[in-house]
N, C-alpha and C positions, 0 to 999 in steps of 0.2 A: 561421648560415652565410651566407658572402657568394659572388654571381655574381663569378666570373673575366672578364675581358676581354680578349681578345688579338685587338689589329687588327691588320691586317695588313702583317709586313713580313717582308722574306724573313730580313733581320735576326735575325728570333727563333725560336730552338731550343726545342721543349717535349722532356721525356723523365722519365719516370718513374725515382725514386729511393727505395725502401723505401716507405716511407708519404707519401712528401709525388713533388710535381713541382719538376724543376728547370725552371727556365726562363732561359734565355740568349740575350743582347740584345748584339750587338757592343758595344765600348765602354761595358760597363754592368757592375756587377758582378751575379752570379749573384743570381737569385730562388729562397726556397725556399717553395712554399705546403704545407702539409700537407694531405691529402687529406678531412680531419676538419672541415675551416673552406670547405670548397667545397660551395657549394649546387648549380652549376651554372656551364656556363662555356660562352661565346658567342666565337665564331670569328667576324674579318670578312676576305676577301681572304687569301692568303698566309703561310703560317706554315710551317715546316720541324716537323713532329710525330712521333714515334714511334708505332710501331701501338699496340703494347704498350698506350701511354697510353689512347687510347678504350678500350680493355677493359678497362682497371684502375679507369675511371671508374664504368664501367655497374656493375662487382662492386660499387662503393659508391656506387650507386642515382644518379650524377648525370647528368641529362641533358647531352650534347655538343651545341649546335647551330653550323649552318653558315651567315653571311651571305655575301652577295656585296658585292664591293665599293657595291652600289647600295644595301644595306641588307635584300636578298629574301632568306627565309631558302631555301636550297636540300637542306639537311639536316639529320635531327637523330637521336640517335645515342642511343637507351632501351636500358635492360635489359630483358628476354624480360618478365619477371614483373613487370612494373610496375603490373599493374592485380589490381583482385581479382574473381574469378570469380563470387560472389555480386552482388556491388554491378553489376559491367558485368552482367550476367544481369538485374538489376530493371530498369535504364536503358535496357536493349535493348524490354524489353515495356514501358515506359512510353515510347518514341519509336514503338511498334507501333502503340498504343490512340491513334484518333484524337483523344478526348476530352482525355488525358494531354498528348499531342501540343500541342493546341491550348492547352492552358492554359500549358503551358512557351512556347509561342511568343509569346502575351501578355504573359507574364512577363517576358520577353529583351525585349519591344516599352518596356512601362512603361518597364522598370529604363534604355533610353536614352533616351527622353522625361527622367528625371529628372536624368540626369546631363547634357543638353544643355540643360534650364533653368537647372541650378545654375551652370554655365560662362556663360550668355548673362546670368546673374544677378550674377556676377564684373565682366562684361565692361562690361555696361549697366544698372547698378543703379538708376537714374532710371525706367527701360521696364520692371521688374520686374514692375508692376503691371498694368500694362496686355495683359504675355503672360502672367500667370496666370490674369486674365480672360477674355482671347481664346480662349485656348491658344498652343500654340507648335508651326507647323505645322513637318517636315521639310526642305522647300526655304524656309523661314523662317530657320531655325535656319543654313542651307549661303549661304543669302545675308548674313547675319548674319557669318560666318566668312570670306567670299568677300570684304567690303568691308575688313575689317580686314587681310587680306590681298593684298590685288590691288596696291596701290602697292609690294610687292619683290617679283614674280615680275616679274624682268628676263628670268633665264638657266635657268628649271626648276628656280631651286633649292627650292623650295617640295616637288615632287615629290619631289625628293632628300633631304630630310630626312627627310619622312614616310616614307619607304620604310625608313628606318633605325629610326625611332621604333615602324612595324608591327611589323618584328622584334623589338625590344625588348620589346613588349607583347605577344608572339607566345609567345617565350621565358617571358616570367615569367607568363602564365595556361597554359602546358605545365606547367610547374614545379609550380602551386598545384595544378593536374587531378591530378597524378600523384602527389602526394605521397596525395591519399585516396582512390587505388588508382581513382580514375574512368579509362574510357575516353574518349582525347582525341578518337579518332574517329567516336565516337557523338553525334551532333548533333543540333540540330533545325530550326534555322532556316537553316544550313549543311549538310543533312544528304546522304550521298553524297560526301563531299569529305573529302581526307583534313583530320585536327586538324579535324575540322568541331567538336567541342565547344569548342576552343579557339577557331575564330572566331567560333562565338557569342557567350562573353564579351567576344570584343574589338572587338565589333559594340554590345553592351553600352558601352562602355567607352571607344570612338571618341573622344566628346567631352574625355578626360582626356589621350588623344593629342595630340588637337585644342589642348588648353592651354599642353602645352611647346612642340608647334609655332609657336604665338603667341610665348611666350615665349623662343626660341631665336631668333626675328628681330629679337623687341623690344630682344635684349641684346646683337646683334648689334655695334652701333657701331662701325660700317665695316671691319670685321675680315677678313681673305682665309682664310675657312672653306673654302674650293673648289677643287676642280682639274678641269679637262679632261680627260674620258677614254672614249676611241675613240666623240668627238663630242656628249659628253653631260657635262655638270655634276655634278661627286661630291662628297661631304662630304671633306676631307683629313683629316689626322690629329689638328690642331688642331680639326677640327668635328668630329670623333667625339670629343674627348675634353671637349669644350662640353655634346653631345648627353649620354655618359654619367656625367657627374656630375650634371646635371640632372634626368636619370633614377633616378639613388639616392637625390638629396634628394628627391625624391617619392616613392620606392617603398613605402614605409613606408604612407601614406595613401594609394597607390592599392591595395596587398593587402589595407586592412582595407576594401575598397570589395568588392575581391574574397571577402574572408572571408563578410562581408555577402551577396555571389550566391548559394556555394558553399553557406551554409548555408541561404540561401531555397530552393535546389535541393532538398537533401535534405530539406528539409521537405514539398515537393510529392512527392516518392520516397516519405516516410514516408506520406504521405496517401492515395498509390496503394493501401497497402496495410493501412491501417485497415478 
């Protein structure tokens, strides 16, 4: 099943039809998606929707979420019964047990320590050696990021992307939670906040962010991705549609990075209760 993407233009009409959405775009001919081929569908800014449709979605378990035009996710639109009663019940006493607690909190530490060598190991594979020996401290790794970056933050755009690419990574670790009935607001290192589980993995996972963000400027080639808006630099429609193909040629190996977490997790789940 593939994510939906509808950014936003007043332009475009969603409305549910039998089993599929129609979707209608001035000047375009009519979209039909069947409801069967949707994993999940990501709203940015503006769209003209039928109610119907978010409810027609949640009956077939897909999550709806809400960006703003800035990229913040502002809402996101589950079925009641998205998690299972057992598994959120072991999860809730293993974020209780300080011991449990702390060993998931190492866990979530490691697993971005790893993924922010493997990027700085992309990046500067000459230095490989030398921060495997050292180690590779956290304001190491954000200065490391910060010089490869700092010659294009003219106008915020740097802010603006990421905020888009959060969402994005926000969206698809809801998706992978909820598909194995986990509660996404049972957290640990985020915990109290709602999707706190969800931003633990993408606290996890920051650094894979971190690489389309690099990548999105590198490919940049003087391109007007951007618009002004009420005093602030947006991605346009051309840069959301840069951002989200980039994001699907990747998705593929960042979910088995995710597959990878979800089942380290429930293997610490399982060990609670050996």
């Amino acid at each position: 099943m593939r994510t939906l993407y509808l950014n936003g233009n007043s332009r475009i009409t969603v409305r549910g039809d039998g089993p599929s959405l129609l979707i209608n775009e001035l000047q375009s001919a009519d979209r039909r998606v069947p409801l069967r081929l949707i994993g999940q569908v990501i709203i940015r800014g503006n769209i003209t929707i039928e109610s119907n449709v978010i409810t027609l979605l949640a009956e077939h378990g897909v999550p709806v979420s809400f960006l703003s035009s800035r990229g913040e996710v502002t809402a996101t639109a589950l079925t009641l019964d998205a998690n299972s009663d057992l598994i959120r019940e072991r999860v809730e006493r293993l974020s209780r047990s300080d011991k449990g607690a702390d060993k998931v909190n190492e866990w979530l530490r490691a697993g971005r320590r790893n993924a922010e060598r493997t990027l700085v190991k992309d990046l500067m594979p000459s230095k490989i050696k030398v921060i495997y020996r050292n180690g590779l401290r956290e304001e190491d790794y954000r200065d490391i990021i910060k010089d490869f970056l700092s010659p294009i933050d003219v106008k915020g755009e740097i802010d603006a992307v990421a905020s888009i690419l959060d969402g994005l990574f926000h969206e698809l670790m809801l998706k992978s939670i909820t598909d194995l009935g986990l509660d996404p607001h049972r957290g640990f290192l985020c915990r109290y906040q709602n999707f706190a589980f969800v931003k633990d993995l993408c606290y996890v996972l920051e650094a894979e962010r971190d690489r389309q963000l690099l990548q999105f400027f590198m490919a940049r080639s003087g391109k007007n991705l951007f618009e002004m808006e009420e005093g602030h630099w947006v991605v346009n429609g051309e840069g959301m549609k840069n951002i989200v193909v980039r994001f699907e040629n990747h998705k593929k190996r960042v979910l088995s990075f995710v597959d990878v977490l979800l089942s380290d997790f429930f293997g610490i789940l399982r060990e609670a209760w050996i």
